[in-house]
LOMIDO-79455 format. One record per residue (C-alpha): x, y, z; chain. Coordinates in pm, 1 decimal, padded with zeros to 6 digits, always signed. Each point is the difference from the previous one (the first is absolute). Layout:
{{X; Y; Z}; "A"};
...
//
This chain:
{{+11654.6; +07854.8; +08238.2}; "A"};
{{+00050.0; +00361.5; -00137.0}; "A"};
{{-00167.6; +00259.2; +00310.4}; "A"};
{{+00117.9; +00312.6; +00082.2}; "A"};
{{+00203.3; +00108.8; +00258.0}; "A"};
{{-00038.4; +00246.0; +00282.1}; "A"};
{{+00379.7; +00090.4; -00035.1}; "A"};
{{+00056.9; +00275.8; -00195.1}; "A"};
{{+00204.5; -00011.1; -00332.4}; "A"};
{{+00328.1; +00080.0; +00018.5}; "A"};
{{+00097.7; +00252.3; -00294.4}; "A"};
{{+00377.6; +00070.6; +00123.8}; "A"};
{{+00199.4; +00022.1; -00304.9}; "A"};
{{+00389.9; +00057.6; +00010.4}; "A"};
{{-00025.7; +00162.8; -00338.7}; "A"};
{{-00249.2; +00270.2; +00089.6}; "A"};
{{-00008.0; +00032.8; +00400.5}; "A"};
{{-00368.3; +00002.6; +00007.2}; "A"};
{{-00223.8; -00168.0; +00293.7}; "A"};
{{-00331.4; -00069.9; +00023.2}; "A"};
{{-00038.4; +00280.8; +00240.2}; "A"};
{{+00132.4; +00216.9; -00298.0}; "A"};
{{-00245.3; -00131.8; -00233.9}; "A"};
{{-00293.5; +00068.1; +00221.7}; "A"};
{{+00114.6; +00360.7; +00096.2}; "A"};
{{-00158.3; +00239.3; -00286.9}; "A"};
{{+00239.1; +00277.0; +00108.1}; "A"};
{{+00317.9; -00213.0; -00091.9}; "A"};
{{+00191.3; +00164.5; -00267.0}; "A"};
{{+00192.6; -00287.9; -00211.1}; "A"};
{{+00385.0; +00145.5; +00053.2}; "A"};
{{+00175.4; +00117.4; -00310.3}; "A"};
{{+00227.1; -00220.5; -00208.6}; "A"};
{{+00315.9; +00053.7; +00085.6}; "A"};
{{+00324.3; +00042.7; -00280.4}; "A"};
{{+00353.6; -00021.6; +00055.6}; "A"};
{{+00208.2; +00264.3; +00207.2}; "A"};
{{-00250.9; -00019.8; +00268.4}; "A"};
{{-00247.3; +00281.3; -00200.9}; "A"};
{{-00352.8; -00068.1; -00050.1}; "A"};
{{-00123.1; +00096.9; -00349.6}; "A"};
{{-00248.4; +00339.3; +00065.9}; "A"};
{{-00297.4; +00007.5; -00202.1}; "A"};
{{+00032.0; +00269.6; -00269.2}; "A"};
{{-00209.5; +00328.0; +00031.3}; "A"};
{{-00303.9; +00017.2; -00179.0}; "A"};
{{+00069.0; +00347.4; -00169.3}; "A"};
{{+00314.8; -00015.6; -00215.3}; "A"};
{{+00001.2; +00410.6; -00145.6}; "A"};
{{+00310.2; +00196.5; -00029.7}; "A"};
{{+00084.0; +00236.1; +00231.2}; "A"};
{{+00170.8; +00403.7; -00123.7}; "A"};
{{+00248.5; +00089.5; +00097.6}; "A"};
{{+00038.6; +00336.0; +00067.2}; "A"};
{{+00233.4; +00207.5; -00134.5}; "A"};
{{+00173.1; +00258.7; +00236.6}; "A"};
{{-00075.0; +00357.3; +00033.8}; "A"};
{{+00374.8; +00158.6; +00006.8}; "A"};
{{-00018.6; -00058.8; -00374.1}; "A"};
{{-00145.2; +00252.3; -00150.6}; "A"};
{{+00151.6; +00249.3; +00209.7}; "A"};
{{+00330.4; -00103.2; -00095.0}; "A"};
{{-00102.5; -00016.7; -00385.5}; "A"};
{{-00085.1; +00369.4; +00018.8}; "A"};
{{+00281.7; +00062.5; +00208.2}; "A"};
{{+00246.0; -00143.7; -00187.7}; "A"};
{{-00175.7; +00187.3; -00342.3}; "A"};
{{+00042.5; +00329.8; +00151.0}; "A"};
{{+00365.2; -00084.3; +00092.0}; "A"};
{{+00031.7; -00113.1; -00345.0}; "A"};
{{-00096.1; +00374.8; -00146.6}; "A"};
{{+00132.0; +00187.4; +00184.7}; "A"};
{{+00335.4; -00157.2; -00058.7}; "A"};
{{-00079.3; -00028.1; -00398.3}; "A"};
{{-00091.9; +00414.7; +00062.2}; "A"};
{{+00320.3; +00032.0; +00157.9}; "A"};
{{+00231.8; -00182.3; -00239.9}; "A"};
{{-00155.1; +00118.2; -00302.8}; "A"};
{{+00039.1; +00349.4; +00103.5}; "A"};
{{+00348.3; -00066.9; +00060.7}; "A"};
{{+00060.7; -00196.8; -00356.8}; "A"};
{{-00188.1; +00331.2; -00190.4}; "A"};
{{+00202.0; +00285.0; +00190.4}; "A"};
{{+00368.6; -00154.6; +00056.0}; "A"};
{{+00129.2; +00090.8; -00346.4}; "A"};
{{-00081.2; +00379.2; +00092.6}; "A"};
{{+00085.6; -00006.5; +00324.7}; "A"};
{{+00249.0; -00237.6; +00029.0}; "A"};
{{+00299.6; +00235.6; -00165.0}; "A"};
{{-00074.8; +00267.6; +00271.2}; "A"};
{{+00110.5; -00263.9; +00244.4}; "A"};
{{+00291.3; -00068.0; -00206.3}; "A"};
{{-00171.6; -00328.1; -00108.0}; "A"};
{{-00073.0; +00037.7; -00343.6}; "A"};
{{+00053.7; -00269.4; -00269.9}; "A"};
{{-00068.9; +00175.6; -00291.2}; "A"};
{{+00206.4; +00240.3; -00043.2}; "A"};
{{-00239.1; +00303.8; +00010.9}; "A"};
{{-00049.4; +00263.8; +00249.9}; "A"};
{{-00290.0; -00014.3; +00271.2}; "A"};
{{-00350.0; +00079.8; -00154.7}; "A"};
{{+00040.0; -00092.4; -00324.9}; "A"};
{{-00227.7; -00096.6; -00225.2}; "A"};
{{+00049.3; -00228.5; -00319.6}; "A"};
{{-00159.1; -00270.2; -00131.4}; "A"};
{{+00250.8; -00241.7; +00106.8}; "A"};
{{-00110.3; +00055.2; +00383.0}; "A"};
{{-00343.5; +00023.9; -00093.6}; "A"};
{{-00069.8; -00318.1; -00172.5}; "A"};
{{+00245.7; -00216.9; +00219.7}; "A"};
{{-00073.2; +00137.8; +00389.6}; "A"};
{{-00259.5; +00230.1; +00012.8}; "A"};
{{-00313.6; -00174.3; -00205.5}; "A"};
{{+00075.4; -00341.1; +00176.0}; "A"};
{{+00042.3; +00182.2; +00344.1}; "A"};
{{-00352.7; +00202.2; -00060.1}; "A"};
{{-00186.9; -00291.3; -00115.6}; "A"};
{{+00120.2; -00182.8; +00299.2}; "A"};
{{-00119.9; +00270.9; +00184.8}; "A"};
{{-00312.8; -00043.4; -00103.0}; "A"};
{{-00032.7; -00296.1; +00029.1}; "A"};
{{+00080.9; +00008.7; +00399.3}; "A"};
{{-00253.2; +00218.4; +00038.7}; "A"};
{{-00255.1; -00194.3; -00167.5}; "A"};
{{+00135.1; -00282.4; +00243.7}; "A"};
{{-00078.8; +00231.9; +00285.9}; "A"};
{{-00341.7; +00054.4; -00178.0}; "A"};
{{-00089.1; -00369.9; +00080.6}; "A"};
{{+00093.4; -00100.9; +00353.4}; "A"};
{{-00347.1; +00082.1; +00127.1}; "A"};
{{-00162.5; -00236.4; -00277.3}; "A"};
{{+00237.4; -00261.3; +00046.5}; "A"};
{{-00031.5; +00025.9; +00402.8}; "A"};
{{-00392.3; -00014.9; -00071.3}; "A"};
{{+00064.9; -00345.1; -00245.7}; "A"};
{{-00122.8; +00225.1; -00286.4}; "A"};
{{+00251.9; -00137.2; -00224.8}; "A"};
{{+00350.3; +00173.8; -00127.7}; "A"};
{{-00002.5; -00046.4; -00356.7}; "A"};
{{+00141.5; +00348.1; -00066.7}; "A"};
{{+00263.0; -00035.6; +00227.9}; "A"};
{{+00106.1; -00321.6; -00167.5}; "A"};
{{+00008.0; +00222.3; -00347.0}; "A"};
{{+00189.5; +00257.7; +00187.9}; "A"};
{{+00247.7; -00243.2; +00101.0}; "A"};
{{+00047.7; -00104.8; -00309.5}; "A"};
{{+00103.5; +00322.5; -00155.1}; "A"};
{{+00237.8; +00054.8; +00315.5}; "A"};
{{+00187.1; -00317.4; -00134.7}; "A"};
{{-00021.7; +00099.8; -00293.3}; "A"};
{{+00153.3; +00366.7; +00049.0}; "A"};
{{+00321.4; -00224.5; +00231.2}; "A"};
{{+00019.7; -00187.8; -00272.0}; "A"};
{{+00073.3; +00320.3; -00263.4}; "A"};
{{+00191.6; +00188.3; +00296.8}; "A"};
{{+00283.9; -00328.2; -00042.9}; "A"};
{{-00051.0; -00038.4; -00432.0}; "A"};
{{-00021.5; +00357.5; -00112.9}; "A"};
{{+00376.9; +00131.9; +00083.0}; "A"};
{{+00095.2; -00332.5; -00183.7}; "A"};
{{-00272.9; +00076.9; -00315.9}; "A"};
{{+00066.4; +00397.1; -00015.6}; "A"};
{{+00295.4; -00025.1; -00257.7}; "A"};
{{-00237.0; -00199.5; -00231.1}; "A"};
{{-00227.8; +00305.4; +00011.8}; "A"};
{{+00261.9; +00310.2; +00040.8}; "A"};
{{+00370.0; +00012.1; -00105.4}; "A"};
{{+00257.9; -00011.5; +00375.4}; "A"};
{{-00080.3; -00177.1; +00301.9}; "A"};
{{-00154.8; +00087.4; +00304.6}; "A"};
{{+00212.0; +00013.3; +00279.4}; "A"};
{{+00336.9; +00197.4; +00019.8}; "A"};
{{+00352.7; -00154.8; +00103.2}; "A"};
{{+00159.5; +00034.9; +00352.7}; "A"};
{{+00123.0; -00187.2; +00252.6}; "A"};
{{-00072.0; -00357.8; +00002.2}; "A"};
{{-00212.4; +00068.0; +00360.1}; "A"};
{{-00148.6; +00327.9; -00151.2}; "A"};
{{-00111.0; -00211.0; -00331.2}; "A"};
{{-00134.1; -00233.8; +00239.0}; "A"};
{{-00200.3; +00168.0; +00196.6}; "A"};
{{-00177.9; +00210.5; -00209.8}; "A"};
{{-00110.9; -00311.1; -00198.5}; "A"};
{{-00112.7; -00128.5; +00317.2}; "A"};
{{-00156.0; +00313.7; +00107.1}; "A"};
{{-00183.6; +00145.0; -00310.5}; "A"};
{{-00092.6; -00334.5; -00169.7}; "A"};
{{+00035.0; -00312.7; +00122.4}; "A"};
{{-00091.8; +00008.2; +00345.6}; "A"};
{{-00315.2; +00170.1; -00022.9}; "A"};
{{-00017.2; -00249.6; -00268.3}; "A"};
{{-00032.7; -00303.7; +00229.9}; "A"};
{{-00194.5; +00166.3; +00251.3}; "A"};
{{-00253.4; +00116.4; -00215.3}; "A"};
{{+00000.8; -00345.8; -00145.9}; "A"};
{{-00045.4; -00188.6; +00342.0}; "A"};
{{-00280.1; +00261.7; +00116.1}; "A"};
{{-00225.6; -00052.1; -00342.6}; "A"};
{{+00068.1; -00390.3; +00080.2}; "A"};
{{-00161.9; +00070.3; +00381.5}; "A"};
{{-00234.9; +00215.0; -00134.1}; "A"};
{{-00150.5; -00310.9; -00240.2}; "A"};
{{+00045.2; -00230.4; +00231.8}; "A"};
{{-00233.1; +00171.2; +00258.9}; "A"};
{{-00242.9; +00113.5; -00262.0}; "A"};
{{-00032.8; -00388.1; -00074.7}; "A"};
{{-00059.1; -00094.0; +00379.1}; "A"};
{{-00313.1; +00218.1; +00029.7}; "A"};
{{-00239.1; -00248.5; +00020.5}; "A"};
{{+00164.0; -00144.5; +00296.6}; "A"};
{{-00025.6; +00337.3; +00143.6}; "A"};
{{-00346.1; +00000.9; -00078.3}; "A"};
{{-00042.7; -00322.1; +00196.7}; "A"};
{{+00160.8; +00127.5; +00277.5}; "A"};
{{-00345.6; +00296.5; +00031.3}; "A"};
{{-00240.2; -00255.0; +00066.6}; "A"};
{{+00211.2; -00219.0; +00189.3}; "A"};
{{-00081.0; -00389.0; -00179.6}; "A"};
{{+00086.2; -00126.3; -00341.5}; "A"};
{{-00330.9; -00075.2; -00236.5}; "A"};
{{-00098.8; -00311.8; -00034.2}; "A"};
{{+00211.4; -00266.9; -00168.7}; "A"};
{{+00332.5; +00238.1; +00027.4}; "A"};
{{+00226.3; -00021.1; +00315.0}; "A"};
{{-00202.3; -00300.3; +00160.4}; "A"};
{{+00199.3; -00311.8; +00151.6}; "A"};
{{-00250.4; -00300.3; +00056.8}; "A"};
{{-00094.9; -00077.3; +00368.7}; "A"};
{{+00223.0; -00314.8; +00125.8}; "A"};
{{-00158.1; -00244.1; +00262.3}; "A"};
{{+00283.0; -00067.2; +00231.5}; "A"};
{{+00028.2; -00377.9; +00177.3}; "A"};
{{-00042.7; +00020.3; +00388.3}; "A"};
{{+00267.0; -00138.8; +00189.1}; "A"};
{{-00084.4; -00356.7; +00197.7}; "A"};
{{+00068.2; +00280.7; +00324.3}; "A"};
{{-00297.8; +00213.1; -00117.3}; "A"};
{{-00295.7; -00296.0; -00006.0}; "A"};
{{-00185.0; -00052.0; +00315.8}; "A"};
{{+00052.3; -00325.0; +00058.5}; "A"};
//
């Protein structure tokens, strides 16, 4: 005969540890399924956004820093490039062949226009450190670097192109040091500078918007954002 019986059920199961006093208790939390290496798989948060990141202040002080520093040496050099042909025989350094101070079209179209529009152009460099510090943009400066490279660039080619305009060369025979270093000095040293100073110039004219960032501190949405990673607790981190 089927009856009841006064003994309670046992619900022990080796599979999922519970009791019967566990399946009365309403405050029993079922424990968490565990996976291999001991960890305990974490249920994932419910908001999965991105996060900014933020992009550091020091930056735009350095990009107008590094402008300025960028001027004032293209100033510097390209003062240096337009007046060494007239100066440089007083200091028994000429390369020409011409006395101190003189004026010819030789010197003119081969030092001094390069060396004044690379003046210039520093000073228009000089012009735009506050914009770029505010993350106003650079775009002049990028133009003015450009025609800095550009005036290196005819500083090294025009010795070598003058006879194709005017009959003789350009520089005078010497000494093989004397030859030397008068090339070095009047042409093809300010030549590279000038070259790797327009190249700086563009190159922090192109990273204003990053400077721009770096004024309000975040990147706009969907630019500069890494996704948000749920991280798997350790087996040492669970309460039980």
């Amino acid at each position: 005969m089927l009856g009841r019986s006064d003994s309670p059920t046992n619900f022990d199961s080796p599979d999922t540890g519970m009791t019967d006093q566990t399946v009365g208790d309403p405050t029993y939390a079922a424990p968490r399924t565990p996976v291999p290496g001991g960890a305990h798989a974490a249920t994932p948060p419910a908001t999965t956004g991105r996060r900014s990141r933020s992009v550091p202040g020091g930056v735009k002080v350095k990009g107008g820093a590094a402008l300025g520093l960028v001027g004032f040496l293209t100033v510097v050099f390209g003062a240096w490039a337009g007046i060494v042909p007239y100066l440089g025989p007083a200091m028994r350094f000429g390369a020409t062949g011409t006395p101190a101070w003189k004026w010819s079209l030789l010197h003119s179209l081969l030092w001094l226009a390069p060396g004044a529009v690379a003046i210039l152009c520093g000073l228009m460099m000089l012009a735009k450190v506050p914009s770029l510090r505010n993350g106003r943009g650079g775009g002049s400066a990028g133009l003015a670097g450009f025609l800095v490279v550009l005036c290196g660039a005819w500083l090294a080619i025009g010795p070598q192109a003058w006879p194709l305009l005017e009959s003789g060369g350009v520089f005078t025979g010497g000494s093989a040091w004397h030859d030397f270093l008068t090339r070095l000095g009047y042409s093809y040293g300010p030549a590279v500078i000038l070259a790797m100073l327009g190249g700086m110039a563009m190159g922090l004219s192109a990273g204003r918007r990053l400077t721009g960032l770096a004024m309000t501190g975040s990147a706009p949405a969907g630019a500069g954002t890494v996704p948000t990673t749920t991280s798997i607790p350790t087996a040492g981190s669970q309460p039980f």
